[in-house]
C-alpha positions in Angstrom: -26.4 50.8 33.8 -24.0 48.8 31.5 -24.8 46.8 29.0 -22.1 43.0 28.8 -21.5 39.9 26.9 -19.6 37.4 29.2 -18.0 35.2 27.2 -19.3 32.1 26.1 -22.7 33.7 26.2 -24.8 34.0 23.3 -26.3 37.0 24.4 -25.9 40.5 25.7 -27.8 41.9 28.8 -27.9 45.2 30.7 -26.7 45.2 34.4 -26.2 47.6 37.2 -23.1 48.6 38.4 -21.7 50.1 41.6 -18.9 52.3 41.3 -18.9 53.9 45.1 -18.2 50.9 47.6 -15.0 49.7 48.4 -13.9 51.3 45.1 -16.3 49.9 42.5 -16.3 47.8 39.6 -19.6 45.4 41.4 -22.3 44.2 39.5 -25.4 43.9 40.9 -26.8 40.7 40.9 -29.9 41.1 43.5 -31.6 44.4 45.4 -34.2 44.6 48.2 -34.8 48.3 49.5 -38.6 49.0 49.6 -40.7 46.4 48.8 -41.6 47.2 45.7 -41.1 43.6 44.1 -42.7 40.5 44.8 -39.7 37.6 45.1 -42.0 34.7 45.7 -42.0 33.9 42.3 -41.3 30.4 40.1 -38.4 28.9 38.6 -38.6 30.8 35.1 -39.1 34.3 37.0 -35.5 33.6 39.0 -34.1 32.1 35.6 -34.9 35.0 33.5 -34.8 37.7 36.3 -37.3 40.2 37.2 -37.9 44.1 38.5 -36.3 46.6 37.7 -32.4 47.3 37.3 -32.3 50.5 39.0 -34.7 49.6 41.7 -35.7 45.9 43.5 -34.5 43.0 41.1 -33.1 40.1 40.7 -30.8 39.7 38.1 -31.6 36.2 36.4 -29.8 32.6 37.3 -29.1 32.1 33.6 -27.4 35.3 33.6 -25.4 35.3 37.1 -24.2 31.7 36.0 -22.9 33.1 32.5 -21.3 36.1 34.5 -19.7 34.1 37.3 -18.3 31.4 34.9 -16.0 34.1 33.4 -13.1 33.7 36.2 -13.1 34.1 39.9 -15.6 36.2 41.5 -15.7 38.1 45.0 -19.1 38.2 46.1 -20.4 40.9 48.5 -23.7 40.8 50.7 -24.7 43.9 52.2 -27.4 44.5 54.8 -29.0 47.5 56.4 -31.5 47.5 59.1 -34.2 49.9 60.6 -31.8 51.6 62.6 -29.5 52.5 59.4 -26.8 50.5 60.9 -25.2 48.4 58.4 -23.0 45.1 58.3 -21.2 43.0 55.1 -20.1 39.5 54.2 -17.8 38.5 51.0 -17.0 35.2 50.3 -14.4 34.3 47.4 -14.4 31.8 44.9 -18.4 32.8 44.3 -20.0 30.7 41.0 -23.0 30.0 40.2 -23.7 26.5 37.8 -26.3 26.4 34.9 -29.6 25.2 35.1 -29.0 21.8 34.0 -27.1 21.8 37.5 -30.0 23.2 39.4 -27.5 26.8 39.4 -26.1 25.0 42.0 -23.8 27.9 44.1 -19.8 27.6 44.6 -18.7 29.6 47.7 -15.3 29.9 49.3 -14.5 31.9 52.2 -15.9 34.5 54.1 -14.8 37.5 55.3 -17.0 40.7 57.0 -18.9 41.6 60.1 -22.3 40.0 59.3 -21.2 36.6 60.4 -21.1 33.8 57.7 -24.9 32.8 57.2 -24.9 32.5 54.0 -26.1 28.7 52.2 -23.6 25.8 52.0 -21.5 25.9 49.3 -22.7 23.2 46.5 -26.1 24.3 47.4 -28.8 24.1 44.4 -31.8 26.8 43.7 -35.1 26.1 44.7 -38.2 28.3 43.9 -42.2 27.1 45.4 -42.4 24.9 42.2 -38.8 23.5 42.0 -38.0 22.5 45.2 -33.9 21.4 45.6 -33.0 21.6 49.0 -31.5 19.6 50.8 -34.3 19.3 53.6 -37.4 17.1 54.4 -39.5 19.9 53.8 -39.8 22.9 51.0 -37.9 25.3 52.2 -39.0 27.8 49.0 -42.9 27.4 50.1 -41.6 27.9 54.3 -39.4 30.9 53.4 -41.7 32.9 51.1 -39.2 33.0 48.4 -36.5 32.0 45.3 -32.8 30.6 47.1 -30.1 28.6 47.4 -31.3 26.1 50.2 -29.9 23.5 51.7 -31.4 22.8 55.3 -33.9 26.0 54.6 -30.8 27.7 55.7 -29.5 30.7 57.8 -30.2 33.5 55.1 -33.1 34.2 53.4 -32.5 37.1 51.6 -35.3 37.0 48.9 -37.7 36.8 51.5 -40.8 39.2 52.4 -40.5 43.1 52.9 -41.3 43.5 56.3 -41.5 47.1 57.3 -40.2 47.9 60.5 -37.8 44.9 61.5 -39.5 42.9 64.2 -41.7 40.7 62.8 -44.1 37.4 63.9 -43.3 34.1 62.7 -44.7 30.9 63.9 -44.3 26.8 64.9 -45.9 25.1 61.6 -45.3 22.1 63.4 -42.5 20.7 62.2 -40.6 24.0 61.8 -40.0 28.2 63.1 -41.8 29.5 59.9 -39.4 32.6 59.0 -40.0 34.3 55.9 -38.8 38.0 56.2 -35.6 39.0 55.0 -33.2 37.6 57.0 -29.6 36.9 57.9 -29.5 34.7 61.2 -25.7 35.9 62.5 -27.1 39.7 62.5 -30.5 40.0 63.8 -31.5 36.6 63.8 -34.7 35.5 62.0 -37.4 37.4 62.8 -36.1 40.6 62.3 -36.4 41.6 58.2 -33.9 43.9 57.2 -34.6 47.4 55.6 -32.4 46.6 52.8 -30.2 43.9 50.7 -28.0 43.9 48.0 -25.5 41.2 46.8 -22.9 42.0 44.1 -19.9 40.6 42.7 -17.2 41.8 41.3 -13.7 40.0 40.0 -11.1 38.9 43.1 -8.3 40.2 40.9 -10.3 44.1 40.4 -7.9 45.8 42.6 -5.0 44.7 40.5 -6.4 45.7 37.3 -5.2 49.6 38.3 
């Protein structure tokens, strides 16, 4: 763990770091590996950020927006499923607004195996009792979890832990209710992955050595 100040931020805040993939220098910024942690939590949990650092957590919207606005950020998913097989997606240009924006999420483009599932870029946050999306209906209550939604999306990587993969999800009647852990271009939406994180790290890191 590291302890930062981005600047402009009027605060410090521990973070973890990976060192070990594609040469290092992520932060983490989310983690889903056992199931530990509850993610269908409200607006001030995702603000502030919740878990643990070294185990499942998310890292806080206040904080990934105060990170992100520092320059331009690569971020990396990565997904593992029961089977240990494991796929990735990065998109550039990653950024994250403040709250008074909805932390409204900047993507550019993508690159990786996983296939591109992840929300529109411009998207805003939505949690079960701030509901921003983009659809008819709340995506935050029909997914189980905290997100950048737009039409309830292709990814729903805050979802529940479902152990096993496979899982049952349902016709509410106006929609497939999916709420596992899910990325639709690699195993579609009822299979929950084993595990999830997403990090970033600075598009210029490799030139920094």
């Amino acid at each position: 763990m590291y302890e930062i100040h981005p600047q402009g931020s009027n605060h410090s805040f521990h973070v973890y770091c990976d060192q070990e993939d594609e040469g290092g220098g992520w932060t983490l910024l989310q983690r889903r590996w056992d199931g530990s942690e509850s993610f269908y939590r409200g607006w001030k949990a995702y603000k502030e950020g919740f878990g643990h650092l070294e185990g499942e957590h998310w890292l806080g919207n206040d904080k990934i927006s105060a990170l992100t606005k520092q320059g331009q950020y690569l971020m990396r998913v990565t997904l593992e499923d029961w089977s240990n097989s494991t796929r990735y997606a990065e998109y550039s240009q990653f950024y994250v607004e403040n709250e008074d924006k909805m932390y409204r999420v900047r993507v550019g483009s993508y690159y990786g195996n996983a296939g591109d599932s992840f929300p529109n870029s411009g998207s805003r946050f939505s949690t079960y009792d701030s509901d921003y999306d983009a659809s008819m209906y709340h995506c935050a209550e029909l997914r189980k979890a905290g997100w950048w939604y737009w039409d309830c999306t292709h990814a729903n990587l805050n979802g529940i832990y479902y152990h096993g993969g496979d899982y049952e999800g349902g016709w509410n009647g106006h929609y497939y209710v999916y709420d596992g852990i899910t990325w639709l271009s690699w195993k579609g939406y009822f299979y929950s992955l084993r595990s999830v994180t997403l990090k970033v790290r600075p598009e210029d890191f490799a030139d920094r050595f």
